[in-house]
PyMOL Python script that loads the backbone (N, CA, C, O; Angstrom):
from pymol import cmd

cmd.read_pdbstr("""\
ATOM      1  N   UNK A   1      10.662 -29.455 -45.258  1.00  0.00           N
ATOM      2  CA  UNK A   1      10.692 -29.287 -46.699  1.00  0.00           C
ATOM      3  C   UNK A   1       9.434 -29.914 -47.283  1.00  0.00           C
ATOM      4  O   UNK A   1       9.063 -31.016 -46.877  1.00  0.00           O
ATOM      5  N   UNK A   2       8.523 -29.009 -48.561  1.00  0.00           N
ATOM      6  CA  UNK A   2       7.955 -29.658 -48.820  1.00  0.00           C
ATOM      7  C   UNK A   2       7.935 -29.462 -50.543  1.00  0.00           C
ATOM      8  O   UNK A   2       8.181 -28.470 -51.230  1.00  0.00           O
ATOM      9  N   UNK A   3       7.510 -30.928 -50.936  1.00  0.00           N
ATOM     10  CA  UNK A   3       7.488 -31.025 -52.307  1.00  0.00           C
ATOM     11  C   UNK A   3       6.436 -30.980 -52.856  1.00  0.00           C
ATOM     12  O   UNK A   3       5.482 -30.982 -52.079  1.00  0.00           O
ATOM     13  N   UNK A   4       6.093 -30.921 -54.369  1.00  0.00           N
ATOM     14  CA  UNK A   4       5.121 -31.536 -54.745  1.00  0.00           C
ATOM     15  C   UNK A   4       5.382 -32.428 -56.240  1.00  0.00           C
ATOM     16  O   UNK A   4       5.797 -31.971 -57.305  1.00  0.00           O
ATOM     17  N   UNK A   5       5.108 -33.410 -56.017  1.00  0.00           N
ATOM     18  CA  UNK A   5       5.486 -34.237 -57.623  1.00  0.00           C
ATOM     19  C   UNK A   5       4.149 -34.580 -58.003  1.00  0.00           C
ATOM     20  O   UNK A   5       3.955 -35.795 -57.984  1.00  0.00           O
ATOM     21  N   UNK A   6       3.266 -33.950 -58.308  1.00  0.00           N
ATOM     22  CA  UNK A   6       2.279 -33.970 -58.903  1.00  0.00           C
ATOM     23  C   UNK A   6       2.976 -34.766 -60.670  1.00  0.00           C
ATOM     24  O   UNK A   6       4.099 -34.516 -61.108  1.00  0.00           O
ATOM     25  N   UNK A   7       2.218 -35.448 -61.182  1.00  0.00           N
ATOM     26  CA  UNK A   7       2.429 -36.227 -62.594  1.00  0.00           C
ATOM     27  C   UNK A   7       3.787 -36.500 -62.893  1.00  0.00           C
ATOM     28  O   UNK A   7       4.215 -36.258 -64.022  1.00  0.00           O
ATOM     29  N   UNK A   8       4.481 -36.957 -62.050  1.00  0.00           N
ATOM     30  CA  UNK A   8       5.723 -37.275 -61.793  1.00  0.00           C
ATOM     31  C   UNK A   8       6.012 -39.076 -62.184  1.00  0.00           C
ATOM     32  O   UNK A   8       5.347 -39.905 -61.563  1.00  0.00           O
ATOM     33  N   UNK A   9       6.760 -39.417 -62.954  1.00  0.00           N
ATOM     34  CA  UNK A   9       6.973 -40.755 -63.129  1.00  0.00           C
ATOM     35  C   UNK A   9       8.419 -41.174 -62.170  1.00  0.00           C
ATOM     36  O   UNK A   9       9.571 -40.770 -62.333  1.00  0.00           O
ATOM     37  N   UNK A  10       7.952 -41.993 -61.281  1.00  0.00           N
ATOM     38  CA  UNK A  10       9.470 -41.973 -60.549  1.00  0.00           C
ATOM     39  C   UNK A  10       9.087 -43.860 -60.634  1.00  0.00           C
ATOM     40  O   UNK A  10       9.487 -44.411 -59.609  1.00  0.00           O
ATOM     41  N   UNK A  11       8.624 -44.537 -61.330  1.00  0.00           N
ATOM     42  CA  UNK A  11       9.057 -45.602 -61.795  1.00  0.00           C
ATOM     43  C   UNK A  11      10.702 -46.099 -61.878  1.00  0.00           C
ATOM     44  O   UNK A  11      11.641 -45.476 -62.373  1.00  0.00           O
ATOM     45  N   UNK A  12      10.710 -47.562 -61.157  1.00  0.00           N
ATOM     46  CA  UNK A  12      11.584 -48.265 -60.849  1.00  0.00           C
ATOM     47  C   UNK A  12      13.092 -47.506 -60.431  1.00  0.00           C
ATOM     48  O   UNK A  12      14.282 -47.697 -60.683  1.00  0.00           O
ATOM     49  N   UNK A  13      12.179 -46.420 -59.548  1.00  0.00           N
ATOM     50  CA  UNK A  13      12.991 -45.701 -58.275  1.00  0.00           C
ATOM     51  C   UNK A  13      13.415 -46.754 -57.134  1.00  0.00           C
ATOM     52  O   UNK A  13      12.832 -47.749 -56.704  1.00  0.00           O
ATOM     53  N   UNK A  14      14.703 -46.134 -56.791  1.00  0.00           N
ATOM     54  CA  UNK A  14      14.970 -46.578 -55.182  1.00  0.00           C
ATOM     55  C   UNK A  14      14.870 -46.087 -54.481  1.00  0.00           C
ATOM     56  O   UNK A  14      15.559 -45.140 -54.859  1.00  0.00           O
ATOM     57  N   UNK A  15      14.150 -45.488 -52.447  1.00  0.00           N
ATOM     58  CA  UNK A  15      13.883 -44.681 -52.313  1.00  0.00           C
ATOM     59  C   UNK A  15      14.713 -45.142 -51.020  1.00  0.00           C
ATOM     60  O   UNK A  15      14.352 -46.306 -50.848  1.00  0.00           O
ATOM     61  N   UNK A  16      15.581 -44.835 -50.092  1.00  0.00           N
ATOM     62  CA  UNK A  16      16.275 -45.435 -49.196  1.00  0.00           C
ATOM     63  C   UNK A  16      16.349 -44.648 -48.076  1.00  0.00           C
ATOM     64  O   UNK A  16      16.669 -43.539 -48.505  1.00  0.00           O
ATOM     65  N   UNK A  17      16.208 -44.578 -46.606  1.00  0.00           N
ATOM     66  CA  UNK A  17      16.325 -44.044 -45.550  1.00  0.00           C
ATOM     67  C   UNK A  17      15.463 -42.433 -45.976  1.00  0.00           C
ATOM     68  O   UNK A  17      15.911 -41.342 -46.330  1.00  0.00           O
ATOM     69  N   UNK A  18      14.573 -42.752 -45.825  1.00  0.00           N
ATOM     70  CA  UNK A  18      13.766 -41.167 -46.182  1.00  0.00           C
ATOM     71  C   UNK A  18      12.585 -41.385 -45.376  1.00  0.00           C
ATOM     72  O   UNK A  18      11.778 -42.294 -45.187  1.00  0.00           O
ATOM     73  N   UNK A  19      12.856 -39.844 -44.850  1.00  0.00           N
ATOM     74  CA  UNK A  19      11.674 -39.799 -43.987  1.00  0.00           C
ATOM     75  C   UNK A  19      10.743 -39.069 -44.734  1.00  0.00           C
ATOM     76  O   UNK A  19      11.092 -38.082 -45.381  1.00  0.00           O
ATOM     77  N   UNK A  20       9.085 -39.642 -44.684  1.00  0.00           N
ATOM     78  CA  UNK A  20       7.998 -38.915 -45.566  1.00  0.00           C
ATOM     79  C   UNK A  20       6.899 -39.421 -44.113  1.00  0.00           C
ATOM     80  O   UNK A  20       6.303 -40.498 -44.117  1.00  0.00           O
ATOM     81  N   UNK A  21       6.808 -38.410 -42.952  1.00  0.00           N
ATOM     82  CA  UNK A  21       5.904 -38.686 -42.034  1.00  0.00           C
ATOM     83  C   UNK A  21       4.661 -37.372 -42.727  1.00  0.00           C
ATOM     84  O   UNK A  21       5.058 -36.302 -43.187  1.00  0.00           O
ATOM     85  N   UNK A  22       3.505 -37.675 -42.672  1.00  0.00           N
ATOM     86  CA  UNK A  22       2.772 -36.954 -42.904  1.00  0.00           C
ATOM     87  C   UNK A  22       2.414 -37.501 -44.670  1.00  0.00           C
ATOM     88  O   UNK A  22       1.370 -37.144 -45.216  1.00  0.00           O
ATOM     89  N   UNK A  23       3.117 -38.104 -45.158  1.00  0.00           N
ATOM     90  CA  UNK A  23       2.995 -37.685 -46.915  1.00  0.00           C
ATOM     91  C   UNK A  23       1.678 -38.312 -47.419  1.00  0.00           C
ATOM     92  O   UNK A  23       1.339 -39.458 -47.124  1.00  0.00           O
ATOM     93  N   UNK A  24       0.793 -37.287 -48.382  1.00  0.00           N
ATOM     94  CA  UNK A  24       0.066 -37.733 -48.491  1.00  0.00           C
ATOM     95  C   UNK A  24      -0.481 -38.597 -50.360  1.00  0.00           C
ATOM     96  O   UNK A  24      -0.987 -37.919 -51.255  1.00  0.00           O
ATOM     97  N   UNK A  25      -0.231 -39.923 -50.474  1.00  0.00           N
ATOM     98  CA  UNK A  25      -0.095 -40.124 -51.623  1.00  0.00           C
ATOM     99  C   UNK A  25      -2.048 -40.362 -52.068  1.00  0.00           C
ATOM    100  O   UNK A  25      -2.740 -41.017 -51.288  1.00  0.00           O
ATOM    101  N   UNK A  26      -2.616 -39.804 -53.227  1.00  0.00           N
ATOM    102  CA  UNK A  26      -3.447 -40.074 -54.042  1.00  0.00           C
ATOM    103  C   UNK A  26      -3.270 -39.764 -55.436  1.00  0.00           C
ATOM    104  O   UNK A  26      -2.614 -38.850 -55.937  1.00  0.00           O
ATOM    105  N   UNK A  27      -4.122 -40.885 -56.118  1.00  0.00           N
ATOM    106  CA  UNK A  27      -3.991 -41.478 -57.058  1.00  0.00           C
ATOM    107  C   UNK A  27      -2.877 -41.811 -57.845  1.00  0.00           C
ATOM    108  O   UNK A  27      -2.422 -41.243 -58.837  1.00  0.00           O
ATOM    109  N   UNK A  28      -2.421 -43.055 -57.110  1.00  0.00           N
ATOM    110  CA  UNK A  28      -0.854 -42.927 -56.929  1.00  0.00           C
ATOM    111  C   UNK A  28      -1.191 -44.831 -57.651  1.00  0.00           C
ATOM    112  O   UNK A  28      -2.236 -45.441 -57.427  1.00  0.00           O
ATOM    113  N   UNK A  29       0.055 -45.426 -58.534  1.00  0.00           N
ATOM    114  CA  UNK A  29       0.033 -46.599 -59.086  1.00  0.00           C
ATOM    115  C   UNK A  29       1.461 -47.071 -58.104  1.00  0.00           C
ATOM    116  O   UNK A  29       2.519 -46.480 -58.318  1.00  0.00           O
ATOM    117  N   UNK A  30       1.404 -47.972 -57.222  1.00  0.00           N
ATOM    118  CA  UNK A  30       2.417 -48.811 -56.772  1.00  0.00           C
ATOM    119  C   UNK A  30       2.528 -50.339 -57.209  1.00  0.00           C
ATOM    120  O   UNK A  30       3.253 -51.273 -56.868  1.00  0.00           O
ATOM    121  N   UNK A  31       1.848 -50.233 -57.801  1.00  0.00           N
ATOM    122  CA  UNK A  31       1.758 -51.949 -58.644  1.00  0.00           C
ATOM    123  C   UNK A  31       3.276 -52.260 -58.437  1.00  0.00           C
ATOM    124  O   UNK A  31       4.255 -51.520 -58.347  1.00  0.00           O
ATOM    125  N   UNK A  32       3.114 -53.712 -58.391  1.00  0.00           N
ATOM    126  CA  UNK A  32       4.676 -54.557 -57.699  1.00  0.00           C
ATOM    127  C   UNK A  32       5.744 -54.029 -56.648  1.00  0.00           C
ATOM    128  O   UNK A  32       6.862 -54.460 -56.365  1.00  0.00           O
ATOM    129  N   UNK A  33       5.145 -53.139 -56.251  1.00  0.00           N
ATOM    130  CA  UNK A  33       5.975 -52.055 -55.396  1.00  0.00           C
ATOM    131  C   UNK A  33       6.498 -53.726 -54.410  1.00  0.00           C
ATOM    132  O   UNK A  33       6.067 -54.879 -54.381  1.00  0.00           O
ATOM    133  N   UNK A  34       7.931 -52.762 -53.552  1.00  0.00           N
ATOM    134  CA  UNK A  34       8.127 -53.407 -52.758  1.00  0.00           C
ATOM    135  C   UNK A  34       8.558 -52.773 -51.646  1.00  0.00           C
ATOM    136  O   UNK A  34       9.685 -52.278 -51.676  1.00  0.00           O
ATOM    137  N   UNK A  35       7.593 -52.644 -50.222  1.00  0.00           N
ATOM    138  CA  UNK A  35       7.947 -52.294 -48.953  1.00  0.00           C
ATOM    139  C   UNK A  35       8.519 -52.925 -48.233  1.00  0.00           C
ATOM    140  O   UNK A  35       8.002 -53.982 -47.871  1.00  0.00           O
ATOM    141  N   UNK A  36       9.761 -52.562 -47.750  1.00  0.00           N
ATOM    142  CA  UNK A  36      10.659 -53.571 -46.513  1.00  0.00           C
ATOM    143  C   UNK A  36      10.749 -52.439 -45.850  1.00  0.00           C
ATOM    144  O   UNK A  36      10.892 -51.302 -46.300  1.00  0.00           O
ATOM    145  N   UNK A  37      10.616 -52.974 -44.223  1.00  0.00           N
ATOM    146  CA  UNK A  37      10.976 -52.147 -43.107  1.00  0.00           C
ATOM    147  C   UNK A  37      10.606 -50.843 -43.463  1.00  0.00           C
ATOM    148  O   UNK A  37      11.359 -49.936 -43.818  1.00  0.00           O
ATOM    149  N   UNK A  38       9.146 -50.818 -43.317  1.00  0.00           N
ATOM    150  CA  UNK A  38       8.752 -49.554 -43.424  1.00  0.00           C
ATOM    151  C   UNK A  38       8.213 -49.260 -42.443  1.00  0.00           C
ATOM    152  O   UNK A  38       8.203 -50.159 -41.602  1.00  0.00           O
ATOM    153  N   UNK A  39       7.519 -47.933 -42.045  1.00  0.00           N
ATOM    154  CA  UNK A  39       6.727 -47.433 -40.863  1.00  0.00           C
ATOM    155  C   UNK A  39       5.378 -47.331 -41.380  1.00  0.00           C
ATOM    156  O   UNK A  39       5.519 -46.706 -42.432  1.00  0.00           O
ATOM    157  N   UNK A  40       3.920 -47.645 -41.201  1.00  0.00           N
ATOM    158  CA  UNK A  40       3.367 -46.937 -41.936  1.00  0.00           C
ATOM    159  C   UNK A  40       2.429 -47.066 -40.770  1.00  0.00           C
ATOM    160  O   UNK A  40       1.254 -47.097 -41.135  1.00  0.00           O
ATOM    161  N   UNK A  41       2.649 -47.170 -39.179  1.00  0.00           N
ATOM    162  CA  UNK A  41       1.869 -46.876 -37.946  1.00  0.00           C
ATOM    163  C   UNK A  41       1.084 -45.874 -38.315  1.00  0.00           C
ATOM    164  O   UNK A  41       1.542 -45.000 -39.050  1.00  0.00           O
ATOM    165  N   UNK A  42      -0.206 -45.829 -37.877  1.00  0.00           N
ATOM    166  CA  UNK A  42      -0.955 -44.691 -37.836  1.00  0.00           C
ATOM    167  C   UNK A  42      -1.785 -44.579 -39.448  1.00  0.00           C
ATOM    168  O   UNK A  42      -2.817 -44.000 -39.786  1.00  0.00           O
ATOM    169  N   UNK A  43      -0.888 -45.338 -40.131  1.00  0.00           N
ATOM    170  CA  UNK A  43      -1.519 -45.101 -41.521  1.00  0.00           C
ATOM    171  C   UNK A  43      -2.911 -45.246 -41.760  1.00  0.00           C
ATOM    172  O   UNK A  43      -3.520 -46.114 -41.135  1.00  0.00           O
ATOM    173  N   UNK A  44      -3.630 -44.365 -42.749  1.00  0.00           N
ATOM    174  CA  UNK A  44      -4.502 -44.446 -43.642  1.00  0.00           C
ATOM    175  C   UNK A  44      -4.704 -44.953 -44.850  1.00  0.00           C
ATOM    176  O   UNK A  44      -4.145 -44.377 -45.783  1.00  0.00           O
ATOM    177  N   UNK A  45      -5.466 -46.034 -45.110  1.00  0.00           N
ATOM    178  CA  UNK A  45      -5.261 -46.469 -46.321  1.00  0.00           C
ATOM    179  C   UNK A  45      -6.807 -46.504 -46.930  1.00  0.00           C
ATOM    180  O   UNK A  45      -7.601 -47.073 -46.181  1.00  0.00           O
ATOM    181  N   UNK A  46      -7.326 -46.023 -48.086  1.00  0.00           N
ATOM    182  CA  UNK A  46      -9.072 -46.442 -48.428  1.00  0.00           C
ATOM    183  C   UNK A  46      -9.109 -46.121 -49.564  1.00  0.00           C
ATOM    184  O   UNK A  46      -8.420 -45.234 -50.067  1.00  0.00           O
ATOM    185  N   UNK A  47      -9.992 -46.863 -50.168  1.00  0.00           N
ATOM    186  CA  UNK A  47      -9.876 -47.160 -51.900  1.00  0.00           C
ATOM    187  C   UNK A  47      -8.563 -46.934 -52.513  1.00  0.00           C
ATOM    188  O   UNK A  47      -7.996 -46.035 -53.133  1.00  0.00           O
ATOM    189  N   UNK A  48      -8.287 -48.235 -52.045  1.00  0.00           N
ATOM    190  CA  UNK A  48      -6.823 -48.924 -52.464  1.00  0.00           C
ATOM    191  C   UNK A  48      -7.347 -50.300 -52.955  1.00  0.00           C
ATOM    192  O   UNK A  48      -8.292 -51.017 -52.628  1.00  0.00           O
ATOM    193  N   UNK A  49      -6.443 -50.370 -53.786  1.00  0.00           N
ATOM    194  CA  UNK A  49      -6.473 -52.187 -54.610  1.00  0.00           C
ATOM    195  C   UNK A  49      -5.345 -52.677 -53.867  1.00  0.00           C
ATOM    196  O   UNK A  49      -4.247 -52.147 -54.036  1.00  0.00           O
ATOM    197  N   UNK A  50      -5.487 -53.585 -53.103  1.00  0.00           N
ATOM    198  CA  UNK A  50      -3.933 -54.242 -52.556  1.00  0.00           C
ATOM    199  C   UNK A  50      -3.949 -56.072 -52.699  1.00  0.00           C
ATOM    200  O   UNK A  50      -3.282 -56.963 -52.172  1.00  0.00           O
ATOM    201  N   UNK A  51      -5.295 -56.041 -53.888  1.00  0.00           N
ATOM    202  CA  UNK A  51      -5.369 -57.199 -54.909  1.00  0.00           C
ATOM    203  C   UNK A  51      -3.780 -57.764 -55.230  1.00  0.00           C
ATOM    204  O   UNK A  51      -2.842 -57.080 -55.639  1.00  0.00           O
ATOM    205  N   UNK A  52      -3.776 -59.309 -54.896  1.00  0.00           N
ATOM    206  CA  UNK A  52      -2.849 -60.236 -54.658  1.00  0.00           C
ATOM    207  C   UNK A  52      -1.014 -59.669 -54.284  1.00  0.00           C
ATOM    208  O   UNK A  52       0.093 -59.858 -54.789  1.00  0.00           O
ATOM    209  N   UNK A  53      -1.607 -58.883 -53.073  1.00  0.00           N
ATOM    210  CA  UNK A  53      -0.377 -58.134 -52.009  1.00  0.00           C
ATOM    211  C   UNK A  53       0.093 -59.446 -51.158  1.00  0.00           C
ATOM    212  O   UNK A  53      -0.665 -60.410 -51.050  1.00  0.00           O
ATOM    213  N   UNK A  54       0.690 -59.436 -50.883  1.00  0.00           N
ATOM    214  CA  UNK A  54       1.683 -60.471 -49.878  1.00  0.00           C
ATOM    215  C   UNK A  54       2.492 -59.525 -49.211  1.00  0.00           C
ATOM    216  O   UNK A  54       3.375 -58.772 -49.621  1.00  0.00           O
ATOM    217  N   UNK A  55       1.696 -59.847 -47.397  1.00  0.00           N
ATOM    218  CA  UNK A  55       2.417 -59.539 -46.173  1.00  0.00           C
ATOM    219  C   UNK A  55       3.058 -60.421 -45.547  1.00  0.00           C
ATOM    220  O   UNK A  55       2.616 -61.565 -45.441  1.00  0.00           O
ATOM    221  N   UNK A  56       4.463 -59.955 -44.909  1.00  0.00           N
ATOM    222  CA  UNK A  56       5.103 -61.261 -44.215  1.00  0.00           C
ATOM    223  C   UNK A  56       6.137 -60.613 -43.334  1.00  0.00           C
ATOM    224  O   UNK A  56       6.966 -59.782 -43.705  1.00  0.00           O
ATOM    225  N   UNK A  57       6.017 -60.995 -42.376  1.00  0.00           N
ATOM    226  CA  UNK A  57       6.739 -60.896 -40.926  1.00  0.00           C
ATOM    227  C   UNK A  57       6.048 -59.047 -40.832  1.00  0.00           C
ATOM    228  O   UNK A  57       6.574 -58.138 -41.474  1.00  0.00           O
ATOM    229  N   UNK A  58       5.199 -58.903 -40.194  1.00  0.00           N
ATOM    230  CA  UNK A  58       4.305 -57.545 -40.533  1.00  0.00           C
ATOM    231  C   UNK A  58       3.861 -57.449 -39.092  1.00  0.00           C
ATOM    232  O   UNK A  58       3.539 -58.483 -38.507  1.00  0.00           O
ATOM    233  N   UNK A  59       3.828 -56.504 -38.598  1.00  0.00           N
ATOM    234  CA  UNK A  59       3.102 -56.051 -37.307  1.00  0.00           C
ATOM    235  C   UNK A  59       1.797 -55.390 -37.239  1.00  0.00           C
ATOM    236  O   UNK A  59       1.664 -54.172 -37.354  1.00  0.00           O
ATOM    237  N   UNK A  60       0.744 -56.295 -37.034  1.00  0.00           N
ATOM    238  CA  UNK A  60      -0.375 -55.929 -37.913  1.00  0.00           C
ATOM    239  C   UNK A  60      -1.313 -55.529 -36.654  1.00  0.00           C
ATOM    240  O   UNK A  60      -2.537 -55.532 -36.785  1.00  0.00           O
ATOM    241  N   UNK A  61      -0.416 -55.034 -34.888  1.00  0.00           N
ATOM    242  CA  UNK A  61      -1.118 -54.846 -34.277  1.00  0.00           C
ATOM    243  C   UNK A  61      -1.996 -54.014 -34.607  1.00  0.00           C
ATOM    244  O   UNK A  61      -1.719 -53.303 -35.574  1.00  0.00           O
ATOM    245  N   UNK A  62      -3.364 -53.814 -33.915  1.00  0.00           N
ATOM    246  CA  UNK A  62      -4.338 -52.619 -34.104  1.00  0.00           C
ATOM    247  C   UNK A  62      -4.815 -52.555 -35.070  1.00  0.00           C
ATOM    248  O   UNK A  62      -5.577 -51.590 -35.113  1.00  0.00           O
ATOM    249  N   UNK A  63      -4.772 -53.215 -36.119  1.00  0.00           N
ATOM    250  CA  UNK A  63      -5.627 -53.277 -37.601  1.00  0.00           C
ATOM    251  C   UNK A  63      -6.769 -53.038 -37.565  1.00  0.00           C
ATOM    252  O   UNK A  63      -7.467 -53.633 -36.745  1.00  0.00           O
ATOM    253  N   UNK A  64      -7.351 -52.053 -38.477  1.00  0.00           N
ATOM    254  CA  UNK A  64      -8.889 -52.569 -38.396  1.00  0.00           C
ATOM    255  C   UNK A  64      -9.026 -52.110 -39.979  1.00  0.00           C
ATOM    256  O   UNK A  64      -8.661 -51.213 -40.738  1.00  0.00           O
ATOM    257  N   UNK A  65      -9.920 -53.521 -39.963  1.00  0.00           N
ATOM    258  CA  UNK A  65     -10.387 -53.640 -41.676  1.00  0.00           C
ATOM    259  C   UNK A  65     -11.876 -53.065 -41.726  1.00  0.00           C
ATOM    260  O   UNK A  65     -12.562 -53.734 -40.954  1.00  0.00           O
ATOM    261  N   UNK A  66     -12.456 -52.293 -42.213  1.00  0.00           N
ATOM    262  CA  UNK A  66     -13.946 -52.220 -42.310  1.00  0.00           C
ATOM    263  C   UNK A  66     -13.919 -52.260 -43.794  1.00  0.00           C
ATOM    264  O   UNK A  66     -12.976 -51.929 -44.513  1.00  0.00           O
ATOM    265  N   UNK A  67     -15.380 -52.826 -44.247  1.00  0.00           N
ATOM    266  CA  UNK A  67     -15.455 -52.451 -45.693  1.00  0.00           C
ATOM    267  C   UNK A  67     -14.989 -52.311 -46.691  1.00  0.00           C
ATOM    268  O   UNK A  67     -15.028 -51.368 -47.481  1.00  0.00           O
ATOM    269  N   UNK A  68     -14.093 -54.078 -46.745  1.00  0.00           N
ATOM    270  CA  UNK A  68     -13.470 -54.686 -47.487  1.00  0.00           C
ATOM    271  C   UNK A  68     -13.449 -55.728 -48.153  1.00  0.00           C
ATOM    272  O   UNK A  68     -13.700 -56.745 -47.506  1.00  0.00           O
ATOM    273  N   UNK A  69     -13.224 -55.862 -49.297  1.00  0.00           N
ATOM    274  CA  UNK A  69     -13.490 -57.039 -50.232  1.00  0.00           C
ATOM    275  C   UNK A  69     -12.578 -58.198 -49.734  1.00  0.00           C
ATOM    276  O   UNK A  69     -11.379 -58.160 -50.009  1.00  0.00           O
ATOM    277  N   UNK A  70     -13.092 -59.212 -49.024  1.00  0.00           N
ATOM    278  CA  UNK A  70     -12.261 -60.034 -48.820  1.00  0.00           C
ATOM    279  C   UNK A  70     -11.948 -61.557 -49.275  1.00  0.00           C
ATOM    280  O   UNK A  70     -11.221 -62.377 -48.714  1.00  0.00           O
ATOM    281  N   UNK A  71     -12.650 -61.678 -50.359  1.00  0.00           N
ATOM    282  CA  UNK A  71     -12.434 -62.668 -51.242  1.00  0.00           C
ATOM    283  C   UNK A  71     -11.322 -62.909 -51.931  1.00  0.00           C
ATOM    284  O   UNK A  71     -10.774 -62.172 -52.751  1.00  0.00           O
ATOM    285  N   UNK A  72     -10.706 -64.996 -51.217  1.00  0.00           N
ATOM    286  CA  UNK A  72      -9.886 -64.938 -51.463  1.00  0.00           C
ATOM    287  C   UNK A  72      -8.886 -64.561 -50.165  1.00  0.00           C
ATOM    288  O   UNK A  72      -7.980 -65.391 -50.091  1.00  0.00           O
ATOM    289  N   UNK A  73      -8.828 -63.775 -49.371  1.00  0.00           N
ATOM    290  CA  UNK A  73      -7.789 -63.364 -48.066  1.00  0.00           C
ATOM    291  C   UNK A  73      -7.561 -64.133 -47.303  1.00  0.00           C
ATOM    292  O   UNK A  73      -8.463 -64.451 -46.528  1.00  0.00           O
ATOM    293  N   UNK A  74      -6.671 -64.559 -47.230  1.00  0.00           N
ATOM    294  CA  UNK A  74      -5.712 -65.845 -46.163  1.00  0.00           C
ATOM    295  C   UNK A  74      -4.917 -64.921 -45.335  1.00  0.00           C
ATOM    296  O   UNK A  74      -4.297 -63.910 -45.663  1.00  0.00           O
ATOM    297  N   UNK A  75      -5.100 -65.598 -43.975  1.00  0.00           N
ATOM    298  CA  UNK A  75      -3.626 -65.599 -42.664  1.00  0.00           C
ATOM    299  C   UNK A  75      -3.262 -66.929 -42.639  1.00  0.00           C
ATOM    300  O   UNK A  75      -3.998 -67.911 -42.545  1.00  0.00           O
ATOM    301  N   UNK A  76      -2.129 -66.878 -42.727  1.00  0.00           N
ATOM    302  CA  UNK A  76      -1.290 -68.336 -42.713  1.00  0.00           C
ATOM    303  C   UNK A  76      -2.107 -69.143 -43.284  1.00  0.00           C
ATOM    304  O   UNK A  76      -2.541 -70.194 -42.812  1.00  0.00           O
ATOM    305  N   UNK A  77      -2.373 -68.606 -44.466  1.00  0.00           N
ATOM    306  CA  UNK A  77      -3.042 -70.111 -45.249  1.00  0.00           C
ATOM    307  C   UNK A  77      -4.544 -70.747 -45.366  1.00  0.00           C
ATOM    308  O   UNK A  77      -5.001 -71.805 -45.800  1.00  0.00           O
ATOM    309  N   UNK A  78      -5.101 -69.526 -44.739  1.00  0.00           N
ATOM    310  CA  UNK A  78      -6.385 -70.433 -44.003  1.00  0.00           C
ATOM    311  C   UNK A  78      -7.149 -69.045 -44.292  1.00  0.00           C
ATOM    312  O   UNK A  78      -6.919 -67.978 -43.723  1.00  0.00           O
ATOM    313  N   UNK A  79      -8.203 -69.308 -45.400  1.00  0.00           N
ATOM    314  CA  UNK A  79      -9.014 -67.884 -45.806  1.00  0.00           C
ATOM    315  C   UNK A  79     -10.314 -67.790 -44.244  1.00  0.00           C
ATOM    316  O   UNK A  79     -11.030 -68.415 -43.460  1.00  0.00           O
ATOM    317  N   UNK A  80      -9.748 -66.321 -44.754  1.00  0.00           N
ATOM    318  CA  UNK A  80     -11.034 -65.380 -43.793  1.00  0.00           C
ATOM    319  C   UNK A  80     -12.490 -65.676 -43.701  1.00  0.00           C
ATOM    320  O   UNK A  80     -13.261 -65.838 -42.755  1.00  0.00           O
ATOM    321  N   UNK A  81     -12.602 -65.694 -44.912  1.00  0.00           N
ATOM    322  CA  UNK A  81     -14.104 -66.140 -44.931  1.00  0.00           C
ATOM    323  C   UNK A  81     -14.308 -67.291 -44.257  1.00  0.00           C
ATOM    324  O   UNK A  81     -15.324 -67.245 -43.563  1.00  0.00           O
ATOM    325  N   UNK A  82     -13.672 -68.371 -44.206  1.00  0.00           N
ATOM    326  CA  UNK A  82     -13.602 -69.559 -43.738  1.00  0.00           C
ATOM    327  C   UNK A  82     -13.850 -69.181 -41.887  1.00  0.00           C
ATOM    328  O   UNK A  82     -14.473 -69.774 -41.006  1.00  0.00           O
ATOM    329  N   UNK A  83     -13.218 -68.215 -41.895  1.00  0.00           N
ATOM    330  CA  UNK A  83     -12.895 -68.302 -40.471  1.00  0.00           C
ATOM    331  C   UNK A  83     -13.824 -67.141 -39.461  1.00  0.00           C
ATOM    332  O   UNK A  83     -13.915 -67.123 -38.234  1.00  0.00           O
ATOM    333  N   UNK A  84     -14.567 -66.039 -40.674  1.00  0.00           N
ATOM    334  CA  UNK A  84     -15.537 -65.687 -39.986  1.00  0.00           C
ATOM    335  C   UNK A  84     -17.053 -66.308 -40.083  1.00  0.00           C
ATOM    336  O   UNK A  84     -18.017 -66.139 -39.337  1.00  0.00           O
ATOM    337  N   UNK A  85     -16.938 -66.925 -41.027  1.00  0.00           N
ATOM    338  CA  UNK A  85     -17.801 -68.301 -40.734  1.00  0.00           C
ATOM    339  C   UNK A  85     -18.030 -68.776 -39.312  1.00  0.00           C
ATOM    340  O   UNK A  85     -19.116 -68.642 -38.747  1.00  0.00           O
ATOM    341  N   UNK A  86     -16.810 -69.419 -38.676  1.00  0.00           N
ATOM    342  CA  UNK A  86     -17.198 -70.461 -37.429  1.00  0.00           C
ATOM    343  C   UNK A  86     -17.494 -69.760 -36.400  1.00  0.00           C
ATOM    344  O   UNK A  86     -17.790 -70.373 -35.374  1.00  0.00           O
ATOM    345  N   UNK A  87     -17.496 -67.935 -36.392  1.00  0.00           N
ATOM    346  CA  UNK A  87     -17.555 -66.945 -35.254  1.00  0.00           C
ATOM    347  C   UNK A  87     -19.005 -66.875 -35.227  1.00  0.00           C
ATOM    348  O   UNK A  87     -19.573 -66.149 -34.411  1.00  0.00           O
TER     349      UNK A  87
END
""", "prot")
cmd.dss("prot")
cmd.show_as("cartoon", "prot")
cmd.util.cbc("prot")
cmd.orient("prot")
């Protein structure tokens, strides 16, 4: 099945056991959003604001960050910059 919600306000929706493999969101506002137990393996993410996001208990195997603002970005507490510094 496929949809399209083009200019769609689905503000302070609940969205529960739904599968959206493939979906492709742009120019999309998730401000305060909240992801639990999600899938988003394989994902694409670029020119995104994910400005003061909080990850926690996250499986962040295989990450790769290129060409990112990272001012300000902590793992457990302890900013990045700090830490590609001592490399």
């Amino acid at each position: 099945m496929s949809m399209n919600l083009q200019y769609t306000d689905i503000s302070d929706s609940k969205l529960q056991v739904v599968r959206a493999d493939g979906l492709v969101l742009e120019e999309v506002s998730m401000a305060k959003a909240s992801l639990k137990r999600v899938n988003l393996s394989g994902a694409q993410i670029s020119n995104a604001t994910l400005a003061g996001a909080k990850l926690a208990s996250c499986d962040l195997s295989d990450v790769e960050i290129t060409d990112c603002e990272l001012a300000g970005f902590k793992i457990n507490g302890v900013l990045v910059t700090e830490l590609l510094k001592r490399m």
